[in-house]
C-alpha positions in Angstrom: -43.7 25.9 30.7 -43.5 29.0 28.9 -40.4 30.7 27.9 -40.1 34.4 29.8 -38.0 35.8 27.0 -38.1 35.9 23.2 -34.2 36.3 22.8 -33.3 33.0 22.1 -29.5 32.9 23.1 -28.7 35.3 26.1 -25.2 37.2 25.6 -23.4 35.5 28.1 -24.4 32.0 26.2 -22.9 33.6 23.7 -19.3 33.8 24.7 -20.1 30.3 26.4 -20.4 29.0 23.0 -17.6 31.7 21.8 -15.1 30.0 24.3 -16.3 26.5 23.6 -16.2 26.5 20.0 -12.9 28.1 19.7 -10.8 25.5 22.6 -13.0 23.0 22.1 -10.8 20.0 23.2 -8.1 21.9 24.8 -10.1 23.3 28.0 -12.8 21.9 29.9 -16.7 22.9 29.2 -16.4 23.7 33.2 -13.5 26.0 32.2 -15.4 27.8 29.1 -18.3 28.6 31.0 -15.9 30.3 34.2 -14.1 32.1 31.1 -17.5 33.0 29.8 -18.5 34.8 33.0 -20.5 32.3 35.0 -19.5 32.0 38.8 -17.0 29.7 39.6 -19.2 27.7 42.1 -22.0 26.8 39.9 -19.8 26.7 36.4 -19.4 22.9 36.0 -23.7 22.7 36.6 -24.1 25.6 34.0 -21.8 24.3 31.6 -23.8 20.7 31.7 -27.5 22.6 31.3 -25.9 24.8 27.8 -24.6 21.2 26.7 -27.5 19.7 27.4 -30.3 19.9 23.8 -33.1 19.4 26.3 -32.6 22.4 28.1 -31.0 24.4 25.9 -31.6 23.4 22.0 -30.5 27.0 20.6 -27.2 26.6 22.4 -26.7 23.4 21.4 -27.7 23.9 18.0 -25.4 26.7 18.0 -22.4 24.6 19.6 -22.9 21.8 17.1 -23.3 24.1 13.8 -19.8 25.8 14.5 -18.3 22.4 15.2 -19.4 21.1 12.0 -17.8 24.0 10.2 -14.6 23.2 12.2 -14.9 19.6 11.2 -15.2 20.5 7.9 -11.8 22.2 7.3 -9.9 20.7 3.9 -6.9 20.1 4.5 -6.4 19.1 0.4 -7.4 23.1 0.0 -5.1 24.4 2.9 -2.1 22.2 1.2 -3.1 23.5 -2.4 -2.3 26.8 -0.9 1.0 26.1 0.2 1.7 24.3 -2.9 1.8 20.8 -1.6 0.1 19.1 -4.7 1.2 15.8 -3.9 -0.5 16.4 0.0 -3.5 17.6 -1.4 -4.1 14.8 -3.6 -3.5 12.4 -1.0 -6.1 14.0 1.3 -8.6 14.2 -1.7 -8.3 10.1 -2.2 -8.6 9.7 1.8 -11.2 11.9 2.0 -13.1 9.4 -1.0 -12.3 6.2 0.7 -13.7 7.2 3.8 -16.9 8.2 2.0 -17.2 5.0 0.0 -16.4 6.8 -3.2 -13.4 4.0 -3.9 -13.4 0.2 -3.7 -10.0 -0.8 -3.1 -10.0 -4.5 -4.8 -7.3 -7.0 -4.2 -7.0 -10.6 -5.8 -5.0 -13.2 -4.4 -4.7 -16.9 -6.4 -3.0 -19.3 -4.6 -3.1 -23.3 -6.8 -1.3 -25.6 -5.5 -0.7 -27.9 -9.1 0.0 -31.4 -8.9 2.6 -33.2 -11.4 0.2 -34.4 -13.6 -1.2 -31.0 -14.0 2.3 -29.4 -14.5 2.8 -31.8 -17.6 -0.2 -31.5 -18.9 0.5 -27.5 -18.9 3.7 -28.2 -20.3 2.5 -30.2 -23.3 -0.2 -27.5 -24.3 2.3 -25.1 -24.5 4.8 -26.8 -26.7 3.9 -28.8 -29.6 6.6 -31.2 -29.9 9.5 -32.4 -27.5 11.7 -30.7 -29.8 10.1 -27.4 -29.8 10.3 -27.5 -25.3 13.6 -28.2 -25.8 14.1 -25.7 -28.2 12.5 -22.8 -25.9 14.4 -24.3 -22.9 17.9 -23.6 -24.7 16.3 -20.4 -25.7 15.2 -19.3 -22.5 18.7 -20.5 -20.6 20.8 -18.5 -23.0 18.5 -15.4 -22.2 18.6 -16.2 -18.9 22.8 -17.1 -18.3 23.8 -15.4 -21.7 25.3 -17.4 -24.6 29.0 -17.2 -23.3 28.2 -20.0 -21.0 26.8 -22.2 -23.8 30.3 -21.2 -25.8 32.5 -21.9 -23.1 30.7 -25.3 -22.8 31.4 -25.9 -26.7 34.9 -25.2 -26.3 35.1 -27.4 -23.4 33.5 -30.2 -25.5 35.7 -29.7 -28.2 39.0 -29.6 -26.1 37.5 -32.8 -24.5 37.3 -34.5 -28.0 40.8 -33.2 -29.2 42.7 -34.5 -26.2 40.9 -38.3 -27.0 42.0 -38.3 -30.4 45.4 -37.1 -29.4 45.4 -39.7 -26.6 43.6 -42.3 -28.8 46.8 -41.5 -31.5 49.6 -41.6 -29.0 48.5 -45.4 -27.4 48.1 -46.9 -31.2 51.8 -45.3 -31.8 53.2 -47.0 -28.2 51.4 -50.0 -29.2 52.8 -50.2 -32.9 56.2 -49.2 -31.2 55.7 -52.4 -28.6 55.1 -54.7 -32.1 51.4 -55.2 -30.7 49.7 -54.3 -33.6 51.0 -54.6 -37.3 51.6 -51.8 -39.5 49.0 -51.5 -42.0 
């Protein structure tokens, strides 16, 4: 079948694909061709025959080169140029992750260590008994602070102070009761 005409796309196509391109999603290809000028009766049938490549391949071609522009808007640039930096630079990553520019890489270890495993970490990391106990003091007054490790002295010594004094006072009550001889 031989075409008739050598225009390819006819003007009324034109505002068809006009209309279509500009609302595309918001109206109805029914509704773009009625806008367009095609009778209201047979609009839904001419919309499907300009949609359809087989039929119409300029059209369509047409329809899906100005789509394509549309679907390439940037919205990084539209943001640049209202001075959202911070917009922009988020769209420019997205825009890279959905074409397979980034790989987002995430490790998770999970060990479950048994005891003899924990001592056996413990004695590689420590020379001596001494020297673990040594970091453990360390590490506790770091943690709690010294105060606590002063307080605790004090306490200690106090402790000591009130034996002695007690210790002193029972050899006195028992030198005054004639239990034990005067040296």
């Amino acid at each position: 079948m031989k075409k008739k005409y050598l225009i390819k796309i006819k003007p009324i196509q034109e505002k068809f694909i006009d209309e279509y391109c500009s609302k595309f999603g918001e109206i109805s290809a029914t509704q773009c061709a009625i806008n367009a000028g095609y009778a209201r009766g047979s609009a839904h049938t001419r919309a499907h025959e300009l949609l359809d490549w087989r039929q119409h391949p300029d059209v369509r071609q047409e329809i899906d080169r100005r789509l394509e522009d549309t679907r390439k808007v940037d919205i990084g640039k539209k943001a640049d140029a209202k001075g959202l930096y911070g917009v922009s630079l988020k769209a420019e990553e997205l825009r890279g992750k959905v074409a397979g520019l980034y790989v987002e890489k995430q490790m998770v270890m999970k060990a479950e260590l048994t005891g003899d495993e924990i001592n056996a970490k413990w004695k590689s990391l420590f020379k001596s008994r001494e020297e673990a106990e040594l970091a453990n003091i360390t590490l506790m007054d770091e943690v709690w602070g010294i105060e606590n490790q002063v307080i605790a002295d004090t306490k200690q010594l106090q402790k000591e102070a009130d034996d002695a004094r007690i210790e002193k006072e029972l050899h006195k009550y028992q030198e005054l009761r004639g239990n034990i001889k005067k040296k």
